[in-house]
C-alpha positions in Angstrom: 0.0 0.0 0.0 1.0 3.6 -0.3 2.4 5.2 2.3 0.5 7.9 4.0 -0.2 11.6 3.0 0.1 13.6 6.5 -3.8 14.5 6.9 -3.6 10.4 7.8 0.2 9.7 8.9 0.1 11.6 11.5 -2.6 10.2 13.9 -1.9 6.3 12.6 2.0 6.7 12.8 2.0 8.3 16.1 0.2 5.5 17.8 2.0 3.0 15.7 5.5 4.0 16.9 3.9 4.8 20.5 2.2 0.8 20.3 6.2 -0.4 19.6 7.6 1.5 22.3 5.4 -0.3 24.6 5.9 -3.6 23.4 9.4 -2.9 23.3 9.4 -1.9 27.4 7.1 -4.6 27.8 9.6 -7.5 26.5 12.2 -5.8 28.1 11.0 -6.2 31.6 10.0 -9.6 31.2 13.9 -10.5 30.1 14.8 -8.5 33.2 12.1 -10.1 35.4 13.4 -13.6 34.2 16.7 -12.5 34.1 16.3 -11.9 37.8 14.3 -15.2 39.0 16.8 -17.1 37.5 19.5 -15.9 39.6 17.7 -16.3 42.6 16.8 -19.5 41.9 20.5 -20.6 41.3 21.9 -19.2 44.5 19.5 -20.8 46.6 19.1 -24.4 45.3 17.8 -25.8 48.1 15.3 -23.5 49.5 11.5 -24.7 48.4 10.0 -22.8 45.1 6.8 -21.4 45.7 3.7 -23.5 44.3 3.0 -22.1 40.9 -0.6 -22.4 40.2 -1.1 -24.7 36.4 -1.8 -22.3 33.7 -4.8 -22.6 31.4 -3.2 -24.3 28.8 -1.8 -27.2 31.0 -5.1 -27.7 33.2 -7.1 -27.8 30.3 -10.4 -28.5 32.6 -10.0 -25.2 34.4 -12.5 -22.7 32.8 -10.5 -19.8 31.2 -11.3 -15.9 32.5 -13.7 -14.5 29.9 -11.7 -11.7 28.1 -13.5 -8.8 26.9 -12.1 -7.5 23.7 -11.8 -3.4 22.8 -13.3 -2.3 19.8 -10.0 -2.9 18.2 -9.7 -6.3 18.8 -14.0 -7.0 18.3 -13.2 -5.7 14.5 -10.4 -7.9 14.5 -12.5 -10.7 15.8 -15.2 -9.9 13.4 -13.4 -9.7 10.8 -12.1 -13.2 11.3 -15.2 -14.8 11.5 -16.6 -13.1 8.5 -18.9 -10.8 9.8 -16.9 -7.7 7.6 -15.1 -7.9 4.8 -10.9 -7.6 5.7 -9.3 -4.1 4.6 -7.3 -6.3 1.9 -9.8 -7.3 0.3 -12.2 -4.0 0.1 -10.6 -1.5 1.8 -14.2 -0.7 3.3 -16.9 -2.3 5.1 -20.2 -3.3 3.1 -22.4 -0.6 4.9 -20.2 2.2 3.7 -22.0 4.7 1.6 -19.0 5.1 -0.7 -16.9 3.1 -3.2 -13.7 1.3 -2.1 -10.7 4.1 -2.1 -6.6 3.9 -1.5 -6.9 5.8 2.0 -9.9 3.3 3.4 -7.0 1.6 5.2 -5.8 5.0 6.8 -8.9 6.5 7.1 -10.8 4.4 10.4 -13.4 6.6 11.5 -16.5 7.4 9.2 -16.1 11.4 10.0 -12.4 10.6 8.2 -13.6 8.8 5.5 -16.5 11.3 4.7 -14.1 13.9 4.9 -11.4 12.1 2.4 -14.3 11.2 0.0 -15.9 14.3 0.0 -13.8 17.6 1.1 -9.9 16.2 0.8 -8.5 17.4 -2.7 -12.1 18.9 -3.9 -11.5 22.8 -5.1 -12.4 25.3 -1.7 -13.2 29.0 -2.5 -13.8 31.5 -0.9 -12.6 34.1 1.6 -14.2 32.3 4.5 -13.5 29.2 3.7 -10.2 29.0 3.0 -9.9 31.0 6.3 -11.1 28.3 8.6 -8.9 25.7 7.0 -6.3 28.0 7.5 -6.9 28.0 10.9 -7.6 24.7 11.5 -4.6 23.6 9.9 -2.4 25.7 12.0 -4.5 24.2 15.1 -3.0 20.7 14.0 0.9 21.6 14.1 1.5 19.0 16.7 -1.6 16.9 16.6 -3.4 14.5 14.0 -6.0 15.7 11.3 -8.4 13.2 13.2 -8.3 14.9 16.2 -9.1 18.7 14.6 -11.6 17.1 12.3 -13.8 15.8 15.7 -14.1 19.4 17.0 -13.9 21.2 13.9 -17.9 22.3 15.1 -16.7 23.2 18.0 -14.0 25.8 16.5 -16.8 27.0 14.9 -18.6 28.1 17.8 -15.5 29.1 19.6 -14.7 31.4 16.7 -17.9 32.5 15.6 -18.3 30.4 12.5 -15.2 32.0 11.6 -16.6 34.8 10.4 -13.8 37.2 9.0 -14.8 40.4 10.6 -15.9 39.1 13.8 -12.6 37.5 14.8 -10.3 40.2 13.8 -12.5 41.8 16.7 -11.7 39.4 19.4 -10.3 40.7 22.4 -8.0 39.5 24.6 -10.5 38.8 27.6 -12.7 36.6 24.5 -9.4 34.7 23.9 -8.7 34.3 27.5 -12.2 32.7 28.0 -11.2 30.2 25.5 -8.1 28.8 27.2 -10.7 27.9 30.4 -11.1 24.2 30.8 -14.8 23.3 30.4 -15.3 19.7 32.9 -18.8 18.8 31.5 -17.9 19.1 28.1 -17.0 16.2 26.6 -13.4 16.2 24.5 -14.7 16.6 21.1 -17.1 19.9 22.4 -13.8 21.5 23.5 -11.0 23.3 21.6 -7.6 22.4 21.7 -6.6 24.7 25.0 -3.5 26.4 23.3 -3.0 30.2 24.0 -0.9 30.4 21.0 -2.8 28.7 18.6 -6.5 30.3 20.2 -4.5 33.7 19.3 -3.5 32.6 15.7 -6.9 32.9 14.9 -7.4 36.8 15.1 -4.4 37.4 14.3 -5.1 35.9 11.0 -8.1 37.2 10.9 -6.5 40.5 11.1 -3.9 40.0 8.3 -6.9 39.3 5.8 -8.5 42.4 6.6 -5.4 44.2 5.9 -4.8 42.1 2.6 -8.4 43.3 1.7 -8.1 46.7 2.2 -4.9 46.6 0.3 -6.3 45.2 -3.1 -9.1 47.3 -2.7 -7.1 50.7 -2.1 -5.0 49.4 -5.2 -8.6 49.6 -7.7 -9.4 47.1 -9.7 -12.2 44.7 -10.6 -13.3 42.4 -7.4 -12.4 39.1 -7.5 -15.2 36.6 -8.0 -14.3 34.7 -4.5 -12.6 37.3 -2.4 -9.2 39.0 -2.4 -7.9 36.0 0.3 -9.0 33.4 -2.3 -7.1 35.3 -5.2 -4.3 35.6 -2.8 -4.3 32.2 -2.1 -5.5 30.8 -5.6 -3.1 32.7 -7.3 0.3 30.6 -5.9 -1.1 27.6 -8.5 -1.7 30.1 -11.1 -5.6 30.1 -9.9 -6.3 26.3 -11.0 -5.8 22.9 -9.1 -2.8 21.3 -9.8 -3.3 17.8 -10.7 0.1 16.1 -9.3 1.7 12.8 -11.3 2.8 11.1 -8.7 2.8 7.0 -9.0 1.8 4.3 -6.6 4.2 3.8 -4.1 6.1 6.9 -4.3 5.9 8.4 -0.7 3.9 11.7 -0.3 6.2 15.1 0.1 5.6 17.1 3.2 6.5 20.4 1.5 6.9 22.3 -1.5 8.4 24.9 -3.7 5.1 26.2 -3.9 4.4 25.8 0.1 7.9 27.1 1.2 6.6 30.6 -0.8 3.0 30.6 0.6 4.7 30.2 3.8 7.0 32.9 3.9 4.4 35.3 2.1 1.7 34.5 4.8 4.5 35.4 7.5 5.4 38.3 5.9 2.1 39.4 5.5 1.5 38.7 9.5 -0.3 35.1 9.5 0.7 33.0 12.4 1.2 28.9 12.4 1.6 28.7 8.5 4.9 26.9 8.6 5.9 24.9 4.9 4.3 21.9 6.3 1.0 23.2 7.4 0.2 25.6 4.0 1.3 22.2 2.0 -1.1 20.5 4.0 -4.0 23.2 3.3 -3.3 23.2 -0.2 -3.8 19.4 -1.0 -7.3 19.4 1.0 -8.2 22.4 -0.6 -7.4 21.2 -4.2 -4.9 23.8 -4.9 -2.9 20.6 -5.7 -4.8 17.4 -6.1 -2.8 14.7 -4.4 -4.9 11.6 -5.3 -2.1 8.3 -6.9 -1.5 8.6 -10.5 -4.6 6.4 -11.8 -6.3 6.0 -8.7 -10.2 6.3 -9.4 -9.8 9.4 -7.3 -6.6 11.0 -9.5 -9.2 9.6 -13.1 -12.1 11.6 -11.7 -10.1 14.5 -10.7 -8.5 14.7 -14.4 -12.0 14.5 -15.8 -13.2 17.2 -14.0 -10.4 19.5 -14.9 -10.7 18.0 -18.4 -14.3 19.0 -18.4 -13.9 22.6 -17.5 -11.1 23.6 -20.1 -13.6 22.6 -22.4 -15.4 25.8 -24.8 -18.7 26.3 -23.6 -21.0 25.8 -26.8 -23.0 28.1 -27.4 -26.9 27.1 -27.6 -28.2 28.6 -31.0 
């Protein structure tokens, strides 16, 4: 399979290498605990072991413990005794309201998979918009995709709908509120408490309000979307890019074109828009369309493009 893009590395790898560092511990104490019982046992040869009690394996009468398994291992279970279909096979269980895709194996949660079938890599415009991905893409830096995309609603309200105008008004008491733990909330109702990331927001805010006022100080027509989305828009030449990269090859974290967004953005006063994150926002807002070469995802994607540099024919 291919590796990865980061909207889905980042929460599976993290718990992947944190699962091995475990295991790893794990085994190593058990060495060291049988390390040490053997020692014992050798310099005292003649003082009585303690009666070990037969396992379930060698008293094969004994009823076992009934082990509950976690959701993890019931899929696993279920799985195995054909209840679902494996990943290998479809990628996707049965009940799943869209066709089999390359990221079903990445992408465990329905929220995720809704959100790679229907918003990852599809064109975003907009002033708006593009602001609250923005946003929550700097609110990742640190964290997985998953875990943003479960309280995205919840940034929402926190930033009221991320409505341009009204967050360059925040104050500091408004962002102060925001950094107050809320116990009957449960985690995905609550923000990610960082007072440099809650203060990102405004601050961003603020620079497209300046960027606004700029273009429209300077004259000219106004864009159809926004000044932000020309801004943005015009760093791909104000068309997805459809990238030609083959199975197997492993996604790039930045780019030429990210690396210049980035330092634009921080020139311009913008706040957690590092090369990584603006990459990030431009493959889920189809500035570049990141789909495998010949992927169903990559053939629709060219079709689409394909369809609109068609000439419109004119009805007679």
């Amino acid at each position: 399979h291919n590796p990865p893009p980061p909207h889905l590395q980042s929460s599976e790898g993290l718990v992947k290498k944190e699962g091995r560092l475990r295991a790893y511990r794990h085994i190593g104490d058990m060495r060291t605990r049988s390390s040490s019982t053997s020692s014992l046992a050798a310099a005292v040869p003649n003082r009585k072991r303690a009666k070990v009690a037969p396992s379930a394996a060698a008293a094969p009468n004994r009823k076992r413990a009934k082990v509950l398994p976690t959701a993890r291992g019931q899929a696993w279970n279920e799985a195995g005794a054909g209840k679902i279909e494996t990943a290998q096979q479809t990628h996707a269980a049965p009940s799943s309201p869209w066709p089999a895709a390359w990221f079903d194996i990445y992408a465990k949660s329905e929220m995720m998979k809704r959100y790679m079938h229907e918003e990852w890599g599809f064109e975003k415009r907009g002033d708006q918009p593009l602001f609250e991905k923005l946003c929550l893409e700097g609110a990742q830096a640190g964290l997985s995709w998953a875990t943003i995309l479960t309280k995205r609603e919840a940034y929402r309200r926190a930033f009221h709908g991320f409505d341009i105008s009204k967050c360059a008004a925040m104050t500091a008491e408004e962002e102060a509120a925001l950094l107050e733990p809320q116990p009957s909330a449960l985690p995905a109702e609550q923000i990610v408490r960082n007072r440099l990331k809650i203060a990102s927001v405004p601050r961003n805010a603020r620079a497209i309000v300046r960027l606004i006022e700029q273009a429209e100080a300077a004259g000219g027509r106004e864009p159809a979307h926004g000044h932000f989305d020309k801004f943005i828009w015009d760093f791909v030449g104000g068309q997805p890019q459809l990238n030609q990269r083959a199975k197997g090859e492993p996604w790039p974290s930045t780019s030429a074109v990210s690396e210049e967004m980035s330092v634009e953005l921080k020139r311009r006063g913008f706040a957690f828009v590092g090369s990584t994150s603006c990459y990030s926002f431009m493959q889920s807002c189809g500035l570049i369309i990141d789909h495998p070469k010949g992927s169903p995802q990559w053939v629709a994607a060219q079709q689409r493009l394909q369809r609109r540099s068609e000439p419109t024919k004119v009805k007679r």
